[in-house]
N, C-alpha and C positions, 0 to 999 in steps of 0.2 A: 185192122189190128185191134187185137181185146187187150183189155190187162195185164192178163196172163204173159202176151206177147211183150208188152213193155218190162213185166219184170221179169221175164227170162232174156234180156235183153243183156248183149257180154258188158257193155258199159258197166255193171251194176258190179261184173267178176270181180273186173280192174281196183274195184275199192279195196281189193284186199291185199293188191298188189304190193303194197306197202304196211309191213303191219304199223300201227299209231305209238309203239314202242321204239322204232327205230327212226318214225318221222320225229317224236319230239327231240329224243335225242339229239340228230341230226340239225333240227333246226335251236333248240338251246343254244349246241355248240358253235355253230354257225354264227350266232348273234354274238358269243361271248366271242370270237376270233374277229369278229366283225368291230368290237371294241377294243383292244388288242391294236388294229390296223389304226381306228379315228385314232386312240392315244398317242400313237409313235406318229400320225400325220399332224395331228395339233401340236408336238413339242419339235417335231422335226422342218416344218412349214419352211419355206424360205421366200414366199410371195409376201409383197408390201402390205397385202390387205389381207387377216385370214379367212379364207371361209367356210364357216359353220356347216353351210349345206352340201358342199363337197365332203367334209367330214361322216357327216349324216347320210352322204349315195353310200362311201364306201360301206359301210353297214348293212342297207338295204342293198347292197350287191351281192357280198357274200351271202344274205341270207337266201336271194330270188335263186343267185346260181344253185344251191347247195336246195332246193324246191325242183328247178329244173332239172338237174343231175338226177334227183332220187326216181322222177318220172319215167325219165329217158331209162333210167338202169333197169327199169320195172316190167317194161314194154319196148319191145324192139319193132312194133310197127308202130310206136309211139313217137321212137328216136327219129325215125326216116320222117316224121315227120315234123318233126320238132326242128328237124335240119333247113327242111323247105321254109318252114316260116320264120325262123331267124334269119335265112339269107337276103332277105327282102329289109332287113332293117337298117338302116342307114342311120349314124350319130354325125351331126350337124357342131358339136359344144366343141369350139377350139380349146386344145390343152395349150396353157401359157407354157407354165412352169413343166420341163422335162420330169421332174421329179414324182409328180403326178401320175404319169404314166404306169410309172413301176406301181405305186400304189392302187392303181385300179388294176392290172393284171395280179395283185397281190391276192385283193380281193377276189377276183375270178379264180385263181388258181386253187386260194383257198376252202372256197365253196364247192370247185369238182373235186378236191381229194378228198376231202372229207365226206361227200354227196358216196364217193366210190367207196367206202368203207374203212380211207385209211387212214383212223384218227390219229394214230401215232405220230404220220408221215405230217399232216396237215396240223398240228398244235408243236411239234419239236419243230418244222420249218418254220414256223410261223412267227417263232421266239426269237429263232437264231437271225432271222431277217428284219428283226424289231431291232436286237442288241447292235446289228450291222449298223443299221437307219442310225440308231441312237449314238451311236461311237465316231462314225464318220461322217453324216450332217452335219452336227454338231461343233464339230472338229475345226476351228477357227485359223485361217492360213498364218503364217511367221508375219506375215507384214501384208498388212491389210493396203489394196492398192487406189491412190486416189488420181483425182484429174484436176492440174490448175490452169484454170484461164486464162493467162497474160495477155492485155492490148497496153501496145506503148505508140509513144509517135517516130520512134528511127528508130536506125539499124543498129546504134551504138547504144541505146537505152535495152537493146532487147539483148546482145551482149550481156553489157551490165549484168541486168535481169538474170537471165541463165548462169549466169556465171554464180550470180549469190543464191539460188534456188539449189546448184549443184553444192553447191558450200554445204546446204543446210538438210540436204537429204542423202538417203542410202543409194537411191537409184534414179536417175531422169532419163525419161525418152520420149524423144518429139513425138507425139500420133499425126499431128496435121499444122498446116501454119497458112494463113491467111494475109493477105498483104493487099490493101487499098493505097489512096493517096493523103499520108497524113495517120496512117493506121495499119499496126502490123498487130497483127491476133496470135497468139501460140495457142496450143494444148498439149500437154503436156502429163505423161503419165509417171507419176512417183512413187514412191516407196518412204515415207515420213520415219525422222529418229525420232523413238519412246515415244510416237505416237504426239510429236509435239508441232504443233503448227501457227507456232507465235511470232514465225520469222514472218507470214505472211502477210501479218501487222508491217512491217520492217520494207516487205516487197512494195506493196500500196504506197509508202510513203518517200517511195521515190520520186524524181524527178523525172515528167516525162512518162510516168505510168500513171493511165489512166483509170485503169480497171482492171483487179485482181479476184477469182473466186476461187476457192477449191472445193472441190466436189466428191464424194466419194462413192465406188460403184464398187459391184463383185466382180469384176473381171469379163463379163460373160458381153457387154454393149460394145463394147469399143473392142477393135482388130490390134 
C-alpha cells in the first residue's frame, strides 16, 4: 500500500459527510436543549440528595446522541453498524427516583430529532415538556401525608390514643399495628389540620404512652 492508496482511501470521503455548518449547528443546539433539560431537572428534583452529576449526563447525553444520530444519518453502512455495537452495551446505574427516567429519554429523544433535522419538532417539544415538569412536579398535594408512631402499654391507652389523634386530624388510617407483651405499636397514616401538629405534644403526655413520633413521607413507601 503507497500513499496514494491511503489517501484515496473512502474513509477520508466520509469527512464530508457532514458538512461543519450543520455539525456545529447541531451540536450548539444540542448543548443549549441539554440545559434546558439540567434546569427543569435541578428545579424539578424530588431525591433527598441533588445530584449535580446526573444533571451534568443529561447534557452530555443529548449532545453524544445528537453526534451519534448526525453519523448514522450520513452513512447507512455506518448505522448497521452503529447498531451492532450499541447492542453489546449494557447500563449497570440503578435509577432510584422514576422521574429520572423520563429525563434521560428526554435527553435521548432530544438529541435524535434534532440529529434528524427537525429543529422545530425538537426546541417546541422540548419547552412544552419543561413547562409540563415545571407545573406538575412542583405542584404540591392538598394535604401533605404523614406517619405517627404510637407505643402504649394496653388496649384502653391505644383507644384513648386513637380516639384523640382522630379528634385532631382530617384523615386516620391504620397501616400496620404491632402488639408484644406489655407493648402495642400503631402506625398510623394522617392527613394533619393547617398543617398543625402540636396535639402531638398533648399525645406524648399521656398516661401510659410511651413513645410518640411523626414522620412525614410522599406517599410513594408505605402501601
Amino acid at each position: 500500500m503507497t500513499f496514494n492508496d491511503i489517501f484515496k482511501s473512502s474513509f477520508l470521503e466520509n469527512v464530508t459527510g457532514v458538512s461543519v455548518v450543520d455539525m456545529v449547528i447541531a451540536i450548539l443546539l444540542a448543548f443549549g436543549l441539554g440545559m434546558l433539560i439540567f434546569f427543569v431537572y435541578k428545579k424539578t428534583t424530588t431525591a433527598v440528595i441533588y445530584s449535580s452529576s446526573f444533571g451534568v449526563t443529561l447534557i452530555a447525553l443529548t449532545m453524544i446522541t445528537t453526534i451519534v444520530i448526525l453519523a448514522v444519518t450520513s452513512n447507512v453502512v455506518l448505522s448497521l453498524g452503529m447498531v451492532g455495537a450499541l447492542s453489546i452495551v449494557r447500563f449497570r446505574t440503578a435509577i432510584k427516583e422514576p422521574l429520572d427516567i423520563a429525563f434521560l429519554f428526554w435527553s435521548i429523544a432530544a438529541g435524535i430529532v434534532l440529529a434528524a433535522g427537525l429543529i422545530p419538532l425538537a426546541v417546541f417539544g422540548s419547552l412544552m415538556i419543561a413547562i409540563v415538569l415545571l407545573v406538575f412536579v412542583n405542584r404540591k398535594p392538598h394535604a401533605n401525608p404523614y406517619i405517627i408512631v404510637l407505643r402504649c402499654e394496653d388496649q384502653a391507652t391505644e383507644k384513648q390514643a386513637t380516639d384523640f389523634i382522630n379528634s385532631h386530624v382530617k384523615k386516620s388510617v391504620i397501616k400496620s399495628k404491632t402488639v408484644q407483651k406489655g407493648m402495642i405499636e400503631l402506625n398510623l397514616d394522617v392527613r394533619l389540620k393547617d398543617e398543625d401538629s402540636s396535639f402531638i405534644n398533648e399525645l406524648a403526655d399521656m398516661d401510659k404512652v410511651t413513645n410518640v413520633v411523626l414522620v412525614s413521607y410522599n406517599g410513594d413507601f408505605m402501601g
